[in-house]
C-alpha positions as CSV (number, residue, x, y, z in Angstrom):
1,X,86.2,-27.8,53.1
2,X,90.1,-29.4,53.1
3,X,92.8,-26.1,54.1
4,X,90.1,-22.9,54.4
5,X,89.5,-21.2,57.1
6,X,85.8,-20.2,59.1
7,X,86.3,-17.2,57.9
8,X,86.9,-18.4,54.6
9,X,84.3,-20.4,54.4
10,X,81.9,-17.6,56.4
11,X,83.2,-14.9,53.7
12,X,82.2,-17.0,50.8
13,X,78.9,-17.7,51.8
14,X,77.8,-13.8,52.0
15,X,79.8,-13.0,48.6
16,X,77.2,-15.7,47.7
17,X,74.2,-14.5,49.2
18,X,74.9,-10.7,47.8
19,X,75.6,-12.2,44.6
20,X,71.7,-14.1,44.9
21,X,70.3,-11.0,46.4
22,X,71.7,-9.1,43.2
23,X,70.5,-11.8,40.6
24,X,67.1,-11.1,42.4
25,X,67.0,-7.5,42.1
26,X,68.3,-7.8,38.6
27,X,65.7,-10.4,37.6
28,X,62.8,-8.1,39.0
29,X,64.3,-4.8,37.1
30,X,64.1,-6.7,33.8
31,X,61.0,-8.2,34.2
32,X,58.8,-5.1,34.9
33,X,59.9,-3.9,31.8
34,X,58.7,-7.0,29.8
35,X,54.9,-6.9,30.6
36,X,53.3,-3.4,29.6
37,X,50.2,-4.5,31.9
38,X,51.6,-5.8,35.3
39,X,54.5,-6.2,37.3
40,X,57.0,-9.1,37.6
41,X,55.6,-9.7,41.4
42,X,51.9,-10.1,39.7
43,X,53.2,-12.2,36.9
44,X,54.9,-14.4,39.7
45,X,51.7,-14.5,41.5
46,X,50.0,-15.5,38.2
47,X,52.5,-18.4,37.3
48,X,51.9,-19.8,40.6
49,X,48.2,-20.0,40.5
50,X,48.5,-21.6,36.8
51,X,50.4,-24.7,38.3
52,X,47.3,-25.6,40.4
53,X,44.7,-27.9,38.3
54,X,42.2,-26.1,40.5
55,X,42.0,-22.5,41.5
56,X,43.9,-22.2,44.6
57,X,43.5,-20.7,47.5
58,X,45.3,-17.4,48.5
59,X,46.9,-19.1,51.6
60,X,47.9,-22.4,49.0
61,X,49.2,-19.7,46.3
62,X,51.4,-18.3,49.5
63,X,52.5,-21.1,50.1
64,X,53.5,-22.3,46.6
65,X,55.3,-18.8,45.4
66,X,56.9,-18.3,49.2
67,X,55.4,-15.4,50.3
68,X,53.2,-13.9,53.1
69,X,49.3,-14.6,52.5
70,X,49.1,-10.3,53.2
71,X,51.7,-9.9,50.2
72,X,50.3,-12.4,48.1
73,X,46.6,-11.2,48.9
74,X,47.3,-7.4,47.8
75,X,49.0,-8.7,44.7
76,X,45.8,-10.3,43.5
77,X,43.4,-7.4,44.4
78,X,45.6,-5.0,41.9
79,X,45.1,-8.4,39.7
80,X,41.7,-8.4,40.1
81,X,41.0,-5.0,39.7
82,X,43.0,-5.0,36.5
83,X,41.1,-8.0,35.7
84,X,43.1,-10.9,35.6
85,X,41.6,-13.1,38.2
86,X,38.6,-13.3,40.0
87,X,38.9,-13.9,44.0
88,X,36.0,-16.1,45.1
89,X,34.4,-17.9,48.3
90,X,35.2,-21.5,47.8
91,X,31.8,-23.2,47.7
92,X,32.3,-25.8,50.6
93,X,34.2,-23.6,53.3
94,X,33.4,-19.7,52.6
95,X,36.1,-18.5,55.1
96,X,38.4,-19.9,52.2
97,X,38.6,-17.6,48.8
98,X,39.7,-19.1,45.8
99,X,41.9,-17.3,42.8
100,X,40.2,-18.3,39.1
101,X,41.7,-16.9,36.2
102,X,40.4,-14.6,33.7
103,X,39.6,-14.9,29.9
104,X,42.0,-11.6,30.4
105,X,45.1,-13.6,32.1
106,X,44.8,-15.9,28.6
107,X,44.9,-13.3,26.6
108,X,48.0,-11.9,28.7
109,X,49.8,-15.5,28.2
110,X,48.8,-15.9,24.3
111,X,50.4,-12.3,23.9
112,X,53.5,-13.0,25.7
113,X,53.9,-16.8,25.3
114,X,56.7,-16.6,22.6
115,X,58.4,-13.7,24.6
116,X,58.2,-15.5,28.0
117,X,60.0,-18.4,26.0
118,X,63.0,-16.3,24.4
119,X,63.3,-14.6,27.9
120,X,63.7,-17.8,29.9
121,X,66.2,-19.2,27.4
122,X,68.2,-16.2,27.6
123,X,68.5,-16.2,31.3
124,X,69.5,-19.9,31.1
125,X,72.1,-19.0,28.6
């Protein structure tokens, strides 16, 4: 950048990396207020496995959302026990465990599919 210093420059990018790591923490505040049932972090977890066509594996999930397999395994056993998703071998290499969804996860999108909308549009705005 024409005329700024390194330090300039260097200063800028933290004000902009606390001001990510704030929108973060913000984001994650207001959404475990919007679902009565789970947190943000497991609704995260969910949306990721809904973008497969397949059900995913844990370490695929991981890598999709950005997160440790460990995280993103521990996640999904509160999911499961809640009853969400069901963790399964896959069928052709049972070292591999699969997340399927839940008639309960459907019934947790169809109640908060309007909601989810007007909350996304708001953030955008």
């Amino acid at each position: 950048m024409k005329g700024r210093t390194r330090e300039q420059e260097m200063e800028e990018r933290y004000f902009l990396f606390g001001l990510l790591h704030a929108l973060t923490n913000r984001l994650q505040t207001v959404g475990d207020t919007f679902f009565d049932e789970i947190s943000w972090k497991q609704w995260f977890v969910l949306a990721g496995t809904s973008l497969f066509r397949d059900p995913p594996t844990i370490n695929e999930l991981a890598e999709v959302i950005g997160s440790s397999r460990q995280n993103v395994k521990q996640l999904l056993l509160k999911l499961e026990q809640a009853g969400f998703v069901k963790i399964e071998p896959d069928p052709s290499d049972r070292r591999k465990q699969r997340v399927y969804m839940t008639e309960n996860m459907q019934r947790l999108d169809d109640k908060y599919k309007g909601e989810s909308r007007q909350f996304i549009d708001r953030f955008y705005q």
